[in-house]
C-alpha positions as CSV (number, residue, x, y, z in Angstrom):
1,X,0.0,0.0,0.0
2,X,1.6,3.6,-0.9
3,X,1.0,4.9,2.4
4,X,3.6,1.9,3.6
5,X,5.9,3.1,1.3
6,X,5.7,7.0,2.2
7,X,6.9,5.6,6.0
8,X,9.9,4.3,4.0
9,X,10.7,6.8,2.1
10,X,9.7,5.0,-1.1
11,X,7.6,7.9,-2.4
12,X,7.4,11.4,-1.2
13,X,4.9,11.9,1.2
14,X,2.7,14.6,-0.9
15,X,2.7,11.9,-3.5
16,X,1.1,9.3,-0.9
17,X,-0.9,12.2,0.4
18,X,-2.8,12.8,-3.5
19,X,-3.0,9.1,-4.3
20,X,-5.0,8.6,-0.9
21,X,-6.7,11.8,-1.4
22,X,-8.1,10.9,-5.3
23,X,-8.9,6.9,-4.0
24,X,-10.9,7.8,-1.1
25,X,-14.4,6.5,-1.3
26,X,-13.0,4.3,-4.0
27,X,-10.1,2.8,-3.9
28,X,-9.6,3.5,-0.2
29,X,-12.4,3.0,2.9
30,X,-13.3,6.9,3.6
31,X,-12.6,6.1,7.4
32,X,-9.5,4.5,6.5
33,X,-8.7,7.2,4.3
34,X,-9.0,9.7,6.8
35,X,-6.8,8.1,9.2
36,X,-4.1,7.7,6.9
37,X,-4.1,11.2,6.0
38,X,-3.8,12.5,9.6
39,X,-0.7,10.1,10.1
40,X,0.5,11.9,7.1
41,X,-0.4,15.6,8.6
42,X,0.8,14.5,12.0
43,X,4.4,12.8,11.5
44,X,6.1,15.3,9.2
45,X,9.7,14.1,10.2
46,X,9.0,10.6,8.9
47,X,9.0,9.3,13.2
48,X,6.6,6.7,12.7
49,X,9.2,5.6,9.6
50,X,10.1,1.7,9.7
51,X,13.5,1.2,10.5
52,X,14.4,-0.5,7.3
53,X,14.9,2.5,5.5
54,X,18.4,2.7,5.5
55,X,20.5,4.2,3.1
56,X,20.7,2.1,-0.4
57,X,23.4,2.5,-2.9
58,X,21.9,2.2,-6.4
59,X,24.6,1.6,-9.2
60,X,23.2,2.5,-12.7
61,X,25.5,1.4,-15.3
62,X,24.8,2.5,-18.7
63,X,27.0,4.3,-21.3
64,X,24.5,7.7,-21.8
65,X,25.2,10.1,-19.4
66,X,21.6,11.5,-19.8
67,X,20.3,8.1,-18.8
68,X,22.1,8.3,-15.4
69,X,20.9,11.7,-14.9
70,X,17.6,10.3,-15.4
71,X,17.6,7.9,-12.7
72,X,19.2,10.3,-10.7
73,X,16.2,12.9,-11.3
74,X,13.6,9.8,-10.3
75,X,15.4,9.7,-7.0
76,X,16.6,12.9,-6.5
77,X,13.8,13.2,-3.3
78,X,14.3,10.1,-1.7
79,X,17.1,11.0,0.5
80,X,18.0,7.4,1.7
81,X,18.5,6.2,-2.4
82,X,22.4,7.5,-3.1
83,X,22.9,6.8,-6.9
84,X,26.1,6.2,-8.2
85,X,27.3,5.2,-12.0
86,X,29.6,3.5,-14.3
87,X,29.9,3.5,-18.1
88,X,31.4,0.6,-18.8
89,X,32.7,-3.0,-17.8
90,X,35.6,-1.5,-16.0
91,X,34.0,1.1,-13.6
92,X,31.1,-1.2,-13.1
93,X,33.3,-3.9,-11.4
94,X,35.3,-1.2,-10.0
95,X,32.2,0.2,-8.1
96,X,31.3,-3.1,-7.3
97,X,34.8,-4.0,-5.7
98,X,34.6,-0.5,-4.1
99,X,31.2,1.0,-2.5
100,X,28.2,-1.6,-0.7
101,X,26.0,-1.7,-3.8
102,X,22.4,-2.8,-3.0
103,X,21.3,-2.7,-7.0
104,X,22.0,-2.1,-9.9
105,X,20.2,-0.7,-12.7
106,X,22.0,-2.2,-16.2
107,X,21.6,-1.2,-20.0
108,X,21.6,-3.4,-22.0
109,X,23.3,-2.1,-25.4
110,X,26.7,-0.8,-24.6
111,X,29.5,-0.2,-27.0
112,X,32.2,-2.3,-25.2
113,X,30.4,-5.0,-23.5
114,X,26.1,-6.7,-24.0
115,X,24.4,-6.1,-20.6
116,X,24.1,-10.0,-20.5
117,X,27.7,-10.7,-20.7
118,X,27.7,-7.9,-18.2
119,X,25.4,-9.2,-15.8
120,X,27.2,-12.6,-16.3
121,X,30.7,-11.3,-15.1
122,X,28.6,-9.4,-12.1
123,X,26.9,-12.8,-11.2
124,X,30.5,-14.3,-11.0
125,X,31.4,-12.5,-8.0
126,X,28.3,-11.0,-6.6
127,X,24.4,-11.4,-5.7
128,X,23.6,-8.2,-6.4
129,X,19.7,-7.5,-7.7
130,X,20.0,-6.6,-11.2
131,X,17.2,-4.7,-13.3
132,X,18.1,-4.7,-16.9
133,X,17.3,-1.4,-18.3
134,X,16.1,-1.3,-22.3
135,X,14.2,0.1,-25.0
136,X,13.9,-3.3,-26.9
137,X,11.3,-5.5,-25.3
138,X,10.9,-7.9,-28.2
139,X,9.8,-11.5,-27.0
140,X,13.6,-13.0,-27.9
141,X,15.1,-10.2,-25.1
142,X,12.3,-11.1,-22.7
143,X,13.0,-14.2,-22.7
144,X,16.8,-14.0,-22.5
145,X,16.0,-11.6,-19.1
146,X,13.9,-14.9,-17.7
147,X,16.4,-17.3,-18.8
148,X,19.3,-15.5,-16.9
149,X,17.5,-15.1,-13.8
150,X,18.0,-11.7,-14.1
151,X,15.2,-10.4,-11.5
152,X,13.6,-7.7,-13.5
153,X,13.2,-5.1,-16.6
154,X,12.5,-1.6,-17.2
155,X,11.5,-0.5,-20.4
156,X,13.3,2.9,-21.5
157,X,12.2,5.7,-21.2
158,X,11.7,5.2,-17.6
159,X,8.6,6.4,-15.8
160,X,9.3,7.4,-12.5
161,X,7.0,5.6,-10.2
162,X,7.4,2.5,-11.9
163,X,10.7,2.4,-11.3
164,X,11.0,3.8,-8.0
165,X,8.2,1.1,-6.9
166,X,10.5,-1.8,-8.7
167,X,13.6,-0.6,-7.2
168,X,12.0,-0.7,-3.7
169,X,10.2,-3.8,-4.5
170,X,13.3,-5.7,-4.9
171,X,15.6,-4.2,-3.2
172,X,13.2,-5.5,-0.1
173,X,12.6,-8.7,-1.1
174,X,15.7,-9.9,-1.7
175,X,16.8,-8.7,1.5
176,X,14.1,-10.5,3.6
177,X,14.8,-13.2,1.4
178,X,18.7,-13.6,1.6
């Protein structure tokens, strides 16, 4: 439920706040409703927050610059999601080697290396969740992305709330499930 996430941090507040607002009577009991959005008025400094919202490192590897930005804008409000990049093979494993990463976010058409090989050479050393990021979602590349195991896919351009909601999705599942 989005008012669960707002207590992690996974969307904004005000975002939890209009989505309650334009389901109530609908998608959300009016009494129900009401009590959600006075927990919202009433804990402005996130104190009722679970304590699983600790900081996450998400590592976005792709070889646009403008994509990284992108992700960076989708998080840019959720102060416990730090975002940090690579453009290649290289810095990817070098971030990996280097920082706590708790995702990553990986294109899948590079100029030096396919995001499958990638992800194969990532899987080699770590169990990090990995969301292929793509424009092509033919049925052969869908099915490559189930074959893998690779645990999910966004389709470029991103939308925002999908991808926020994915990224905190699996980022806690697989750590209740590890």
């Amino acid at each position: 439920m989005a008012s669960n996430r707002s207590y992690r941090k996974a969307l904004p507040q005000e975002t939890v706040r209009q989505e309650i607002e334009k389901g109530k009577g609908r998608q959300f009991d009016p009494e129900i409703a009401d009590i959600m959005l006075r927990m919202i008025d009433e804990d402005k400094e996130y104190k009722m927050c679970q304590r699983e919202n600790e900081d996450k490192n998400i590592l976005v590897v792709d070889d646009e610059i403008m994509n990284i930005k992108m992700v960076g804008r989708i998080f840019r409000d959720i102060p416990t999601v730090h975002i940090l990049s690579a453009m290649n093979r290289d810095e990817t494993m070098s971030e990996l080697a280097n920082n706590n990463i708790d995702m990553i976010l990986l294109d899948l058409k590079m100029p030096d290396i396919d995001g499958f090989e990638l992800y194969g050479l990532i899987r080699e050393k770590y169990n990090t969740p990995v969301v292929i990021m793509t424009a092509d979602n033919s049925s052969e590349t869908l099915e490559k992305i189930n074959e893998l195991g690779i645990d999910d896919y966004l389709t470029k351009p991103l939308n925002k709330f999908v991808t926020q909601e994915m990224v905190y999705g699996i980022i806690n599942y697989r750590k209740n499930d590890i």
